[in-house]
DSSP file (Angstrom, degrees, kcal/mol; ACC not computed):
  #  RESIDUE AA STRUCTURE BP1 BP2  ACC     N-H-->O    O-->H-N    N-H-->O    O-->H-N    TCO  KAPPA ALPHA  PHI   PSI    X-CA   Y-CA   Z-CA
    1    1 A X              0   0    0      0, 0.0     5,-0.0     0, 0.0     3,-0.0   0.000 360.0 360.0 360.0 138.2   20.7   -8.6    2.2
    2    2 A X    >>  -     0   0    0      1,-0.1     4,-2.5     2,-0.1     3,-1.8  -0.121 360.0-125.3 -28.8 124.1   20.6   -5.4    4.1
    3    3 A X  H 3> S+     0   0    0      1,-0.2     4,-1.1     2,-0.2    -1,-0.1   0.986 117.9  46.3 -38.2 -56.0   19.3   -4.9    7.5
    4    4 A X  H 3> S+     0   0    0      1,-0.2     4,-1.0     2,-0.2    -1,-0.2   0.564 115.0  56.4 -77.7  -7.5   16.8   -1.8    6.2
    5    5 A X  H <> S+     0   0    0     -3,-1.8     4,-2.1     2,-0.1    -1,-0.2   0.775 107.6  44.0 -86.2 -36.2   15.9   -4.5    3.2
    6    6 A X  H  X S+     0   0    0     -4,-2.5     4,-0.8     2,-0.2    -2,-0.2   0.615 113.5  50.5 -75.6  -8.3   14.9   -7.1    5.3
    7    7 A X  H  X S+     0   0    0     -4,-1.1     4,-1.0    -5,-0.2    -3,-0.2   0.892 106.1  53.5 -81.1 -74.3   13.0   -4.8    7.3
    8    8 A X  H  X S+     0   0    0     -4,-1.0     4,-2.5     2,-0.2    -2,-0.2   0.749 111.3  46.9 -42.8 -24.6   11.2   -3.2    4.5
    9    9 A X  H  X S+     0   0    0     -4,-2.1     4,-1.3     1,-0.2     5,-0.3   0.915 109.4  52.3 -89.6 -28.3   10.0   -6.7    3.2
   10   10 A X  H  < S+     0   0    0     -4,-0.8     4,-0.3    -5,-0.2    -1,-0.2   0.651 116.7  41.3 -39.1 -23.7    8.9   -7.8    6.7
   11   11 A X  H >< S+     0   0    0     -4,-1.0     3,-0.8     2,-0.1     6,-0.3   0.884 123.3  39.8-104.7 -43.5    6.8   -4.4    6.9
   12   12 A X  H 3< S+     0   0    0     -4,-2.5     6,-0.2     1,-0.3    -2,-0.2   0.371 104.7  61.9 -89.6  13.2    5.6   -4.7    3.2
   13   13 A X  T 3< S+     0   0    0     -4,-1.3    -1,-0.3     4,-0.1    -3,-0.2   0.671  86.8 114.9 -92.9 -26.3    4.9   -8.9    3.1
   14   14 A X  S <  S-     0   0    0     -3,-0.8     4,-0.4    -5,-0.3    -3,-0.0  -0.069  82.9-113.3 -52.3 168.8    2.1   -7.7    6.0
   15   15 A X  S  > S+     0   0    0      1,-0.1     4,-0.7     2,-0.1     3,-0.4   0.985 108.5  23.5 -63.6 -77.1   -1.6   -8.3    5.1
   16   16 A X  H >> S+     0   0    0      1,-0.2     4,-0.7     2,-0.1     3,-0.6   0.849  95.8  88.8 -71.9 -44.4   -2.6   -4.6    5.0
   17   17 A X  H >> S+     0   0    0     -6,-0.3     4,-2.3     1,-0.2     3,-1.4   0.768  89.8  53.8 -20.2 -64.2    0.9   -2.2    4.2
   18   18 A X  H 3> S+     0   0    0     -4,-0.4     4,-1.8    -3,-0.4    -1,-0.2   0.882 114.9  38.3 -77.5 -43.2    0.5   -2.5    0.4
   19   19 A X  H <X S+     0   0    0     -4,-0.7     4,-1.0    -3,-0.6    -1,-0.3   0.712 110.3  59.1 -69.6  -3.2   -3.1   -1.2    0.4
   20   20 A X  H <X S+     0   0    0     -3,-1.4     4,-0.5    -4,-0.7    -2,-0.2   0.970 108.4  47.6 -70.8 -47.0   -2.7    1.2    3.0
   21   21 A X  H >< S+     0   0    0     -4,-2.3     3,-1.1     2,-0.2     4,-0.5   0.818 104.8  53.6   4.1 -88.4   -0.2    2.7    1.0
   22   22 A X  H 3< S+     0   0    0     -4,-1.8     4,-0.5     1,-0.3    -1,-0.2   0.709 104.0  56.1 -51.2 -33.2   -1.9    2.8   -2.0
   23   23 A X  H >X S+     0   0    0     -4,-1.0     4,-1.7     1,-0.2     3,-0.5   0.833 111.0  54.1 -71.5 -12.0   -5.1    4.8   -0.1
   24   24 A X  T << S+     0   0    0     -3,-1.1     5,-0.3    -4,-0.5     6,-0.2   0.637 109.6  43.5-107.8 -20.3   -2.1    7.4    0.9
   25   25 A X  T 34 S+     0   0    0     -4,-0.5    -1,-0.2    -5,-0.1    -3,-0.2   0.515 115.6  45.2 -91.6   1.4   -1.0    7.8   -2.5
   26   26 A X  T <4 S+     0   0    0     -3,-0.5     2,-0.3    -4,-0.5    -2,-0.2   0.719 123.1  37.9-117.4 -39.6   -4.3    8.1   -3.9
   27   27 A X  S  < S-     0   0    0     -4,-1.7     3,-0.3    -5,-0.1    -1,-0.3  -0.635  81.8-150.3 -83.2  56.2   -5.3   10.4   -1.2
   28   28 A X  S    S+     0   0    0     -2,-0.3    48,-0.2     1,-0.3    -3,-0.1   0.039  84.1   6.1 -32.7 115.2   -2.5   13.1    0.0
   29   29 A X  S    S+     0   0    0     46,-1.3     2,-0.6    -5,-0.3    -1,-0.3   0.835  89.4 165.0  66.9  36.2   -2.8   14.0    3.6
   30   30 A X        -     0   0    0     45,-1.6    -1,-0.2    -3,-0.3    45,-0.1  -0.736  30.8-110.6 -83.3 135.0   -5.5   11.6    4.1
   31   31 A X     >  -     0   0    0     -2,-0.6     4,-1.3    43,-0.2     3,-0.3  -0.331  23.6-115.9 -86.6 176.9   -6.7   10.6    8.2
   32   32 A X  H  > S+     0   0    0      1,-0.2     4,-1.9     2,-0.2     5,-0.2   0.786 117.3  55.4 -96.6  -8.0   -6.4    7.8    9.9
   33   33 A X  H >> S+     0   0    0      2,-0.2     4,-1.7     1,-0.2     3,-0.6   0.994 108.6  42.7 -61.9 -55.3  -10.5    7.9    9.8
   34   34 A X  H 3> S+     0   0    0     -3,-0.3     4,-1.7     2,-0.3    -2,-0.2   0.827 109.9  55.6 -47.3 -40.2  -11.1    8.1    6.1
   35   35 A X  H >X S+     0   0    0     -4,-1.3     4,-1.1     2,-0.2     3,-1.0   0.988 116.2  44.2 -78.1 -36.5   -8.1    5.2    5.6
   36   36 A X  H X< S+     0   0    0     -4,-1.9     3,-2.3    -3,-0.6    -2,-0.3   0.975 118.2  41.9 -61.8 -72.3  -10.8    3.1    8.4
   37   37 A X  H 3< S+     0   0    0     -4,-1.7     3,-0.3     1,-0.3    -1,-0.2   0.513 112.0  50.4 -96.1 -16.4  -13.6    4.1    6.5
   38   38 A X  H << S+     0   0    0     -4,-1.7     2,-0.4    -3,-1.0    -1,-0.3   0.880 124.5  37.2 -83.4 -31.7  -11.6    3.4    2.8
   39   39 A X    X<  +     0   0    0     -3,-2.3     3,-1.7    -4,-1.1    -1,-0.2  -0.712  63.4 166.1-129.8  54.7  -10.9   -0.4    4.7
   40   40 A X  T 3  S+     0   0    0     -2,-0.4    -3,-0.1     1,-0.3    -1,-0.1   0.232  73.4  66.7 -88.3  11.8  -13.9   -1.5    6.7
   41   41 A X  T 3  S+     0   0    0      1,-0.1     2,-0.4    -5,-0.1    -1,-0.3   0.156  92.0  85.1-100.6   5.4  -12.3   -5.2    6.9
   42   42 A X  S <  S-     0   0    0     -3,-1.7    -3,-0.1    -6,-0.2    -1,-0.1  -0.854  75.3-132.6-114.5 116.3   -9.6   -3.8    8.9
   43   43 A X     >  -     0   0    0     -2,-0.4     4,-2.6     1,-0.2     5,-0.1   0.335  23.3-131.4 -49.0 149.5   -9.2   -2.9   13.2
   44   44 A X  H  >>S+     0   0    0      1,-0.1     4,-2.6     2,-0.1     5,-0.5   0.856 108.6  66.2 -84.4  -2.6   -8.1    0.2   13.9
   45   45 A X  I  >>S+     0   0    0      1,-0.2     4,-4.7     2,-0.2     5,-0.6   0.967 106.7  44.0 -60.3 -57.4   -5.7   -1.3   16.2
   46   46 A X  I  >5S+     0   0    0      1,-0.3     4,-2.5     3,-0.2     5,-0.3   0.921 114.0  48.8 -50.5 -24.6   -3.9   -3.1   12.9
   47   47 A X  I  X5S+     0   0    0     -4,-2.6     4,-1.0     2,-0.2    -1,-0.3   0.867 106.9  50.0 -95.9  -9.1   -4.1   -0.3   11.1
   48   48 A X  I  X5S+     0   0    0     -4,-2.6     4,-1.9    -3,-0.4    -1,-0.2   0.673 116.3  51.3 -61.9 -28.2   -2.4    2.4   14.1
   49   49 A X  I  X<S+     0   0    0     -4,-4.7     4,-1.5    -5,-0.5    -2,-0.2   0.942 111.2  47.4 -94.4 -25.2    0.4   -0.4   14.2
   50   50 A X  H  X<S+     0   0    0     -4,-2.5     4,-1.4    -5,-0.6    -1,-0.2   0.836 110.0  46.8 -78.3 -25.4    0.8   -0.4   10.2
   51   51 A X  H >X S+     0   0    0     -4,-1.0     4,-1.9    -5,-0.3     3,-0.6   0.991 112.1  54.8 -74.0 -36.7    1.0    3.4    9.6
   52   52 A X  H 3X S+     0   0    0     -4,-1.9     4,-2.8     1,-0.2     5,-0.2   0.998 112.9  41.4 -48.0 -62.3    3.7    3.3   12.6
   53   53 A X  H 3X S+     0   0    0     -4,-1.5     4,-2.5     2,-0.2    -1,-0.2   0.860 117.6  50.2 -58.5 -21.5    5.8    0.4   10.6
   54   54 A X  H XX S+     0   0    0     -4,-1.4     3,-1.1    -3,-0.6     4,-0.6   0.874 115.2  41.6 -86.1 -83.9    5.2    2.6    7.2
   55   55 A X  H >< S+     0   0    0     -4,-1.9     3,-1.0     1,-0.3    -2,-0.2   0.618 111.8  58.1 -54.5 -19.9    6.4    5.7    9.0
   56   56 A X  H 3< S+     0   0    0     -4,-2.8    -1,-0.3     1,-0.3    -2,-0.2   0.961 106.8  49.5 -37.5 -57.2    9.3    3.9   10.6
   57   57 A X  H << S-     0   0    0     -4,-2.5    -1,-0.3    -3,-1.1    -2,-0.2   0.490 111.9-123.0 -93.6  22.7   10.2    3.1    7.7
   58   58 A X  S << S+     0   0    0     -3,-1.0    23,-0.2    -4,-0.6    -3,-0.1   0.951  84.7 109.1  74.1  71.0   10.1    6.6    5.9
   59   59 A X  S    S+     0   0    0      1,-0.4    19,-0.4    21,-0.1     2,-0.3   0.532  84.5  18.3-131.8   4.4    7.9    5.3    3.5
   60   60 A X  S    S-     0   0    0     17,-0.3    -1,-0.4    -9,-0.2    -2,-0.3  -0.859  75.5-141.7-141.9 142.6    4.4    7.5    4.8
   61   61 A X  E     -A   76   0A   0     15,-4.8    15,-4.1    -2,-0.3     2,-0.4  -0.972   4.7-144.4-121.0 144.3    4.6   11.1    7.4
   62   62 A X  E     -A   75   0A   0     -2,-0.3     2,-0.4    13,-0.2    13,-0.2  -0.926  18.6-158.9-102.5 128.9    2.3   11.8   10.0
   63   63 A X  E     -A   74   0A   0     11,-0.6    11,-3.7    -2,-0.4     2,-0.3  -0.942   2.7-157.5-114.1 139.3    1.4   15.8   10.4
   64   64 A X  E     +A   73   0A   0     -2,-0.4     2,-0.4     9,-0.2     9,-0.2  -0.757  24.9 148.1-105.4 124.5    0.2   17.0   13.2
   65   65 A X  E     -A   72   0A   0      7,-0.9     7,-2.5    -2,-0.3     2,-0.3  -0.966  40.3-111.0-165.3 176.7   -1.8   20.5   13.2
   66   66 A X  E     -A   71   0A   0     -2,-0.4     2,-0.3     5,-0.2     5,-0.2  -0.943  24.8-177.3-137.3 126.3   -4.4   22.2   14.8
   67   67 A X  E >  S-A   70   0A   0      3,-1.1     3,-0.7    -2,-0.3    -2,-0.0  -0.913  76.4 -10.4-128.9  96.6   -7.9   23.0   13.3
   68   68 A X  T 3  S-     0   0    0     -2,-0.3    -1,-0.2     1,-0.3     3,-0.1   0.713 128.9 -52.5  86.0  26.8  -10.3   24.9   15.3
   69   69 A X  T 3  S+     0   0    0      1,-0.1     2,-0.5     0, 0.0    -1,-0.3   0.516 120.2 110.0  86.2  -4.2   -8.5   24.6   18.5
   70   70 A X  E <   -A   67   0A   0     -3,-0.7    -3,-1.1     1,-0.0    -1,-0.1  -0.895  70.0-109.1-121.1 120.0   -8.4   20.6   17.8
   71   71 A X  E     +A   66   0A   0     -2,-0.5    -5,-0.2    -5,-0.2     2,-0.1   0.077  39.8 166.5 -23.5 112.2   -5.8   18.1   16.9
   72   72 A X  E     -A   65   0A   0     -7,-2.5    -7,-0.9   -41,-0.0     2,-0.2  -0.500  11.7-172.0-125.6-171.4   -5.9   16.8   13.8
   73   73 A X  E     -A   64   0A   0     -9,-0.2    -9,-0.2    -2,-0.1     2,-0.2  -0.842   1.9-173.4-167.3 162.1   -3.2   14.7   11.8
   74   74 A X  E     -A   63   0A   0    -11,-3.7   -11,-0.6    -2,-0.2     2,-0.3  -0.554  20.9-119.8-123.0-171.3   -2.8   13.4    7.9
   75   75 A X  E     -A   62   0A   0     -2,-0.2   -45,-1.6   -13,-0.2   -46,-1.3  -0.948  23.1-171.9-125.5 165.8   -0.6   11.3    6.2
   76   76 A X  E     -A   61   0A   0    -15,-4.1   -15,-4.8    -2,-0.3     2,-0.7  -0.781  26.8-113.3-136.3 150.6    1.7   11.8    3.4
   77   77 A X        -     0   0    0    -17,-0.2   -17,-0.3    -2,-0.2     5,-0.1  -0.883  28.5-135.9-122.1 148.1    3.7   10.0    1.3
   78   78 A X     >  -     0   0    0     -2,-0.7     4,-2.2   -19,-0.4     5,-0.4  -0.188  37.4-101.0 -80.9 159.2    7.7   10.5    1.4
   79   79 A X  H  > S+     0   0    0      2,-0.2     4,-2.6     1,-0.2     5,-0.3   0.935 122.8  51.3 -38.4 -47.0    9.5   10.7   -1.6
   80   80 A X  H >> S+     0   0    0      2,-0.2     4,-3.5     1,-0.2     3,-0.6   0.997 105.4  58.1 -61.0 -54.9   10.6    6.7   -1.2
   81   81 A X  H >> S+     0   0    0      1,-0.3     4,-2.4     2,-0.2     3,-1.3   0.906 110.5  39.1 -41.8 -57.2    7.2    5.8   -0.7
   82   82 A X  H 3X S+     0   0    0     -4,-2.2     4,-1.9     1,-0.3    -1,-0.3   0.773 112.4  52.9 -55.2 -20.6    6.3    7.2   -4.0
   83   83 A X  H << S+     0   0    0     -4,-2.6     4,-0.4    -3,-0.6    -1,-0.3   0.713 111.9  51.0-100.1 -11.3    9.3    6.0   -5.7
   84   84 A X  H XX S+     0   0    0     -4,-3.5     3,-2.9    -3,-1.3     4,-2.4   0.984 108.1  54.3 -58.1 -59.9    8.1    2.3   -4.0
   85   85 A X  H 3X S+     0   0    0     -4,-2.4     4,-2.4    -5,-0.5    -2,-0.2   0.922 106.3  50.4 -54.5 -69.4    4.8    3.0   -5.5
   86   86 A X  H 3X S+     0   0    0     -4,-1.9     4,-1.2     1,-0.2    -1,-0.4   0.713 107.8  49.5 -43.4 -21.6    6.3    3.5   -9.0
   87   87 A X  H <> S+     0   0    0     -3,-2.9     4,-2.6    -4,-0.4     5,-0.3   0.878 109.3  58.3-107.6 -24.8    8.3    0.4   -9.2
   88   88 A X  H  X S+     0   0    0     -4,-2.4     4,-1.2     2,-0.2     5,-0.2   0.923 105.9  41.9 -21.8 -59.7    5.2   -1.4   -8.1
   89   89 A X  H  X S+     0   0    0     -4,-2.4     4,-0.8     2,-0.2     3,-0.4   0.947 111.6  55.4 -57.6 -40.5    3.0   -0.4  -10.7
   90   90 A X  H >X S+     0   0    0     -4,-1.2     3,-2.8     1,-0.3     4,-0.7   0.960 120.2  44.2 -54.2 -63.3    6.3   -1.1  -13.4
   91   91 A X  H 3< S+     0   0    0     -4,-2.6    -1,-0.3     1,-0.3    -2,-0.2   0.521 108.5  47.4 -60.7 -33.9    5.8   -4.5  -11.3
   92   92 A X  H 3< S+     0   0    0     -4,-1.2    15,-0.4    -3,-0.4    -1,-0.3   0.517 109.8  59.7 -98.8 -21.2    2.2   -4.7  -11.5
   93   93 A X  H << S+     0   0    0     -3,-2.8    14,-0.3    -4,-0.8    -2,-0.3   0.966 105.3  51.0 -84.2 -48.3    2.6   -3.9  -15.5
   94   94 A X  S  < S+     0   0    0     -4,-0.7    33,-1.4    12,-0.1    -1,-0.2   0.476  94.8  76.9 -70.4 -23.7    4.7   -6.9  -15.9
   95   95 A X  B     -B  126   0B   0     -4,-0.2    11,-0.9    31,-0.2     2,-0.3   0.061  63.6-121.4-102.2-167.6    2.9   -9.9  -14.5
   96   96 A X  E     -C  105   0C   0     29,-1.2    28,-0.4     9,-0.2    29,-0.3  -0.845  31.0-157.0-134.3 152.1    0.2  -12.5  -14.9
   97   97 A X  E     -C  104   0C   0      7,-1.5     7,-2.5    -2,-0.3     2,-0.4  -0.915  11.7-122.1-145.1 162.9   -2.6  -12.8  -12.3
   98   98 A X  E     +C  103   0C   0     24,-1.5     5,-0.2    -2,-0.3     2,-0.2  -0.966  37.8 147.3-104.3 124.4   -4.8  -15.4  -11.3
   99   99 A X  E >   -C  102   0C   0      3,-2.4     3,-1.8    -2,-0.4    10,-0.0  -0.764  64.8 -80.5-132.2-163.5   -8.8  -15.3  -11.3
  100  100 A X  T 3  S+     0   0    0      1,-0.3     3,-0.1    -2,-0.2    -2,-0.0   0.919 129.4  53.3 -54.2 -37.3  -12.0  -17.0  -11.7
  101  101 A X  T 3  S-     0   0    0      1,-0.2     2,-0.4    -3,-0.0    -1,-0.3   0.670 117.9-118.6 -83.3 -19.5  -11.4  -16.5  -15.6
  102  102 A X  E <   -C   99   0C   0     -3,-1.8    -3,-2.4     2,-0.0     2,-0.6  -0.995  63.9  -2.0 101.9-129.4   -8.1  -18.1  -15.2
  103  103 A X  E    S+C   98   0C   0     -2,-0.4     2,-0.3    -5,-0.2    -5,-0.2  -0.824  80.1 159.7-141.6  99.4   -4.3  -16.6  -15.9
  104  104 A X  E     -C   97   0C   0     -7,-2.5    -7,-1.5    -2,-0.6     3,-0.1  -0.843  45.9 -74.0-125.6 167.9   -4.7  -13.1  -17.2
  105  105 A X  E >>  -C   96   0C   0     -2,-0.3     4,-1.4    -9,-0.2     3,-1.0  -0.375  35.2-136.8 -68.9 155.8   -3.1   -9.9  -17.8
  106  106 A X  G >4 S+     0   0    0    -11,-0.9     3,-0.8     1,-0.3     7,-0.4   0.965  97.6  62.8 -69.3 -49.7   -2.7   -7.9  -14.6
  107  107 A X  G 34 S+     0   0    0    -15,-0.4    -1,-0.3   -14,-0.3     7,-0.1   0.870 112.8  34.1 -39.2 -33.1   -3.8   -4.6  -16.4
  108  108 A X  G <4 S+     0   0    0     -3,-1.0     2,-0.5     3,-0.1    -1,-0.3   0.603  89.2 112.5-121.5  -5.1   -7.0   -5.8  -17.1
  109  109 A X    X<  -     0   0    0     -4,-1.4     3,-3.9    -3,-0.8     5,-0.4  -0.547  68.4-130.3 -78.8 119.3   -7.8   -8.1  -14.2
  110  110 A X  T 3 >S+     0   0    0     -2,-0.5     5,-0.8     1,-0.3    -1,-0.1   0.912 114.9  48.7 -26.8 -57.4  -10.6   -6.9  -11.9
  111  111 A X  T 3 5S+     0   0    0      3,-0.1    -1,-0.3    11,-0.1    11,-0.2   0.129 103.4  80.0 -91.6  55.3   -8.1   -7.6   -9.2
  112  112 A X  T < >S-     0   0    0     -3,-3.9     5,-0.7    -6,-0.3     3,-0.2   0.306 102.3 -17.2 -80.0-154.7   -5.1   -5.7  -10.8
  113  113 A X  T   5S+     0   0    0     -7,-0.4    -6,-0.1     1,-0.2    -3,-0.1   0.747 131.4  56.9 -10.8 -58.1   -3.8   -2.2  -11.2
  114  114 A X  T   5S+     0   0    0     -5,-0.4    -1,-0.2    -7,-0.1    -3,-0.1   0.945  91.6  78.5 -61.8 -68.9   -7.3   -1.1  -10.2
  115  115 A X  T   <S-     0   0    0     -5,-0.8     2,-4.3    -6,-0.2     5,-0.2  -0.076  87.3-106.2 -28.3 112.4   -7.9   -2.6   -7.2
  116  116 A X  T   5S+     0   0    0      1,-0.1     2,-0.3    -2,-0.1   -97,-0.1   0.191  92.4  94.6 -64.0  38.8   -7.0   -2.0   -3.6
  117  117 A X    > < +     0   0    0     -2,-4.3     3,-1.1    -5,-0.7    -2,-0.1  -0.742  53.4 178.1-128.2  94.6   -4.5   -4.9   -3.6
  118  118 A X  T 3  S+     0   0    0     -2,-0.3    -1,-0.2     1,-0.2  -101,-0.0   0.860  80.1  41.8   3.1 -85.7   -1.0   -3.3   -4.4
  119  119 A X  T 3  S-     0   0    0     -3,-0.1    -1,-0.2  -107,-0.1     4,-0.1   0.223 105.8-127.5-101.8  -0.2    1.1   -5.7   -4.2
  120  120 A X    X   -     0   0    0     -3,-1.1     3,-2.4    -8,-0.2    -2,-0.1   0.902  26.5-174.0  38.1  55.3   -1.3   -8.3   -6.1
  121  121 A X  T 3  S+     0   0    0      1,-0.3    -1,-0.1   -24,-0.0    -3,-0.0   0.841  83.3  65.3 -29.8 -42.9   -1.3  -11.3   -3.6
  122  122 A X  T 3  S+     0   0    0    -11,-0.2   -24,-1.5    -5,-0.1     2,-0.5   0.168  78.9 111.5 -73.3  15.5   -3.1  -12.9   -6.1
  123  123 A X    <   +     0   0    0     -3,-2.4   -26,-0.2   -26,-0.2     3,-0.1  -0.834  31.5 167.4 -87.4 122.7   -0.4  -12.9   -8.4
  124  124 A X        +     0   0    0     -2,-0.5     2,-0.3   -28,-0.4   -27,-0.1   0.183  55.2  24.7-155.4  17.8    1.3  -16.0   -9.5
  125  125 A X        -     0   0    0    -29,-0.3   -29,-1.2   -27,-0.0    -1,-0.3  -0.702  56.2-140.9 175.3 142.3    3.9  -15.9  -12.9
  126  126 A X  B >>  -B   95   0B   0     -2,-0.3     3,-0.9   -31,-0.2     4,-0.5  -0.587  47.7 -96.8-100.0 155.2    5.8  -12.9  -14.4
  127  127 A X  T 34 S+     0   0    0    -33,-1.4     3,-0.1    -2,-0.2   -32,-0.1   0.625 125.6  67.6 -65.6 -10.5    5.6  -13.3  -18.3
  128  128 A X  T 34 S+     0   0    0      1,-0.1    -1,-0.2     2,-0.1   -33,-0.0   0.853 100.6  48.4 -63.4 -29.7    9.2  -15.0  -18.2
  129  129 A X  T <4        0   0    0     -3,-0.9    -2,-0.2     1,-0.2    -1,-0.1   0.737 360.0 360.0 -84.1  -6.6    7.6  -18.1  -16.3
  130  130 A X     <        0   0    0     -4,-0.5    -1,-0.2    -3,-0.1    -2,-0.1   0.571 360.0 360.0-109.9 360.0    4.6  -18.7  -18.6
């Protein structure tokens, strides 16, 4: 594998990446208050050191601008981030999830699609394995 693959799944296996993300795609030019205030189980320390590892890796920009004489900043997501976000979802379309109810589709599972978990942690067979 690639250096800059192994990187990206080291930044996107972290706890928090794949929903931060997801608040950044759902919100364009959202700050880093609103993404605390979207995520109230998370420090802001973790979550200053995950937008750094998302912009490292050009999948989020921070802008910078000045609003009333005061420093403001947003984030945005770069074209790879969005095109990450798309093969997620294809991803997210595909699979099988686990809940109280037992093995369901991910489209319709409370914790799916819907749901501020990306990357579906809770996910556990693709329809090839079942």
């Amino acid at each position: 594998m690639a250096c800059s693959t192994i990187e990206l799944l080291n930044i996107l296996g972290k706890k928090w990446d794949a929903t931060i993300l997801e608040e950044i795609n759902e919100n364009e030019g959202i700050n880093f208050d609103k993404l605390l205030s979207l995520n109230p189980n998370i420090y802001p320390k973790t979550l200053n050191k995950a937008l750094k590892d998302l912009i490292k890796t050009n999948l989020i920009t921070k802008n910078i601008f000045y609003k009333n004489k005061i420093k403001r900043s947003e984030y945005k997501m770069t074209d790879a981030g969005k095109e990450l976000i798309s093969i997620f979802e294809s991803f997210k379309n595909n699979i099988k999830c686990n809940n109280s109810d037992g093995i369901k589709d991910c489209r319709t599972c409370e914790k799916g699609p819907n749901s501020n978990n990306l990357m579906g942690r809770h996910l556990i067979k693709t329809e090839k394995d079942l």
